[in-house]
C-alpha positions in Angstrom: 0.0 0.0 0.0 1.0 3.7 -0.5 1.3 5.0 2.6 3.7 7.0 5.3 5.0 3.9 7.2 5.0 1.4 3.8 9.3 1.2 3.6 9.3 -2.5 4.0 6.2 -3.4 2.2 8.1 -5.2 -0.3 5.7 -7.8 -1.7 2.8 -5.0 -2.4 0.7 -4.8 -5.4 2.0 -1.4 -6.5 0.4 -1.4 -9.3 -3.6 -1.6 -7.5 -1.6 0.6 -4.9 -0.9 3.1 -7.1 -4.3 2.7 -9.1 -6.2 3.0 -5.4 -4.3 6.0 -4.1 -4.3 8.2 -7.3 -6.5 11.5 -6.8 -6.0 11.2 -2.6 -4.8 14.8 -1.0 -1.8 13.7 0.6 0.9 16.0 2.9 2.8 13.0 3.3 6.7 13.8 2.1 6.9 10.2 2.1 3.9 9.3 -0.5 4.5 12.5 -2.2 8.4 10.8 -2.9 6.6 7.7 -4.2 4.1 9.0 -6.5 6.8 11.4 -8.1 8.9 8.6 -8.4 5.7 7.0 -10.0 5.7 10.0 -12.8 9.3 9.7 -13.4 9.5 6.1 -14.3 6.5 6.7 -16.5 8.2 8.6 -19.0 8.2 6.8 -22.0 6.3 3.3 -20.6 2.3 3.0 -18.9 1.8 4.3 -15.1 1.0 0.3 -14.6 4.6 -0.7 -15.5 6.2 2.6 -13.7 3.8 1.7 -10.3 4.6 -1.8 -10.1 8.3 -0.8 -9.7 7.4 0.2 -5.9 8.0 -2.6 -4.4 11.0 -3.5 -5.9 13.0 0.2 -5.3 11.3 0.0 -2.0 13.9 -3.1 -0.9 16.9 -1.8 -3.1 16.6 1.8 -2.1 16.2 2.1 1.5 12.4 1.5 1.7 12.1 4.7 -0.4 13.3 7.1 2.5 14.1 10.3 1.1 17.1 11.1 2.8 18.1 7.6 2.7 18.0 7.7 -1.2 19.5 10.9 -1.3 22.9 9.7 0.6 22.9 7.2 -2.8 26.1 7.4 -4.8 27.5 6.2 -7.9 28.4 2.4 -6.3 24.5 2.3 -4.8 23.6 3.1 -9.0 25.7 1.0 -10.6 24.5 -1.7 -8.1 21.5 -1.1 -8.9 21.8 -0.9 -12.6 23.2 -4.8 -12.0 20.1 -5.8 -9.9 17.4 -8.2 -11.4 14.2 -6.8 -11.0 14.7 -3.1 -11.2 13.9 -0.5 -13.9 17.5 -0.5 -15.6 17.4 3.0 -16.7 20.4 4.9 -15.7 18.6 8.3 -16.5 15.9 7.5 -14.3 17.7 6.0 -11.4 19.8 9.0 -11.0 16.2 11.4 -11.4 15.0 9.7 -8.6 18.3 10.3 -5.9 18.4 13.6 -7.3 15.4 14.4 -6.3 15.7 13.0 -3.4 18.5 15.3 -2.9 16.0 18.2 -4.2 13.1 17.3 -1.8 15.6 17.6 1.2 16.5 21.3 0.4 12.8 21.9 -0.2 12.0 20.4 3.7 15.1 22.5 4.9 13.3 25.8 3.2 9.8 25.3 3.8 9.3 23.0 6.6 8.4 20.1 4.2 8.3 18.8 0.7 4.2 19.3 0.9 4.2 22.4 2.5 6.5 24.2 -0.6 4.0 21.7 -3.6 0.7 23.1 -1.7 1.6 26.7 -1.7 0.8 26.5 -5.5 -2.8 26.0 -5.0 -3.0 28.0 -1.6 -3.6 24.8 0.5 -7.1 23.5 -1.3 -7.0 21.3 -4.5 -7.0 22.9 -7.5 -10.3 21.9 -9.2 -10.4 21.4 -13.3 -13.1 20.4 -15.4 -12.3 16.8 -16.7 -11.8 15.9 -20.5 -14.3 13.0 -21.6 -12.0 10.0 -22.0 -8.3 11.0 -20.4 -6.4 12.8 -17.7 -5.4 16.6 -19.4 -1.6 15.9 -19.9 -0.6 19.6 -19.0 -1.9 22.3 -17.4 -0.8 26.0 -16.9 -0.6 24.8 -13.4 1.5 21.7 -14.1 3.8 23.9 -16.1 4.3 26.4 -13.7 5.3 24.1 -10.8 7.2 21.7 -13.4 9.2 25.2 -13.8 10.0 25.8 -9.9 10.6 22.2 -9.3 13.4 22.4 -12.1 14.5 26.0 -10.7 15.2 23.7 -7.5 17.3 21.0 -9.0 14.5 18.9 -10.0 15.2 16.5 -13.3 12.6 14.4 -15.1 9.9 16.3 -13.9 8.6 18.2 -17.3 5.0 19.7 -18.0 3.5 16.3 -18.2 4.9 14.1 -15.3 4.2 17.4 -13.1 0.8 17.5 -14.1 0.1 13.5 -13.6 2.2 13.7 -10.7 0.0 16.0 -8.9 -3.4 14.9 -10.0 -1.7 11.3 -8.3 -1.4 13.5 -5.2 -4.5 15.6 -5.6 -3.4 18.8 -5.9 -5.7 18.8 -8.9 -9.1 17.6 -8.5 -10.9 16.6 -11.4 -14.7 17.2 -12.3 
């Protein structure tokens, strides 16, 4: 399950997980972490195959811990570049410790990873109308924060996997 306390939930289903959490207001840093992580691994392949990775960084990276993944160094990436079961993408794996890295300055400057993503929409979702058959793949929203997230060391985190990435965390509510 996605959750604050899930580091060790190794044999989880990420992909239901991630399919049952999608759209929940969350403050969690924690859960926040996991469904950028989600949006990062995306890029490129279907949320399903980037969600049922959880589990699997979960046990290789530290249970996920954000400042446990952002001590990570080139040894920790090429072992896990080597490790059966994870998402071999070198690009991707070194997105995910540096933002890591990213999310601890954020705490360090606003109190929390949440506490800075909330600000943009003033503490209350964000509500847009919803397209008939799919999620909106941008918004002026998704932009803007996909802007300040890179102005902050950010990587992988363009228009699009900013704007899934907080509908995931529902910063954007939609109608």
């Amino acid at each position: 399950m996605i959750a604050p306390d899930d580091f060790e939930d190794f044999t989880a289903d990420g992909v239901k997980d991630y399919d049952a959490y999608f759209g929940t207001p969350t403050h969690d840093d924690h859960v926040l972490f996991e469904l950028l992580i989600v949006g990062i691994l995306q890029v490129g392949l279907g949320w399903r195959v980037a969600a049922s990775e959880l589990p699997t960084l979960r046990r290789e990276m530290n249970g996920l811990r954000v400042e446990q993944v952002a001590g990570l160094d080139e040894p920790d990436w090429e072992r896990l570049m080597q490790t059966p079961g994870v998402m071999h993408n070198g690009r991707k794996l070194h997105a995910i410790i540096q933002d890591a890295r990213a999310i601890m300055a954020l705490q360090k400057d606003y109190g929390s990873f949440s506490a800075y993503l909330w600000q943009f929409v003033d503490a209350t979702p964000l509500i847009m109308p919803a397209p008939d058959d799919e999620l909106p793949k941008q918004s002026p929203l998704g932009s803007r924060v996909a802007a300040d997230l890179h102005r902050h060391g950010f990587t992988f985190v363009g228009p699009v996997v900013t704007q899934m990435f907080l509908l995931a965390a529902g910063l954007i509510k939609l109608t």
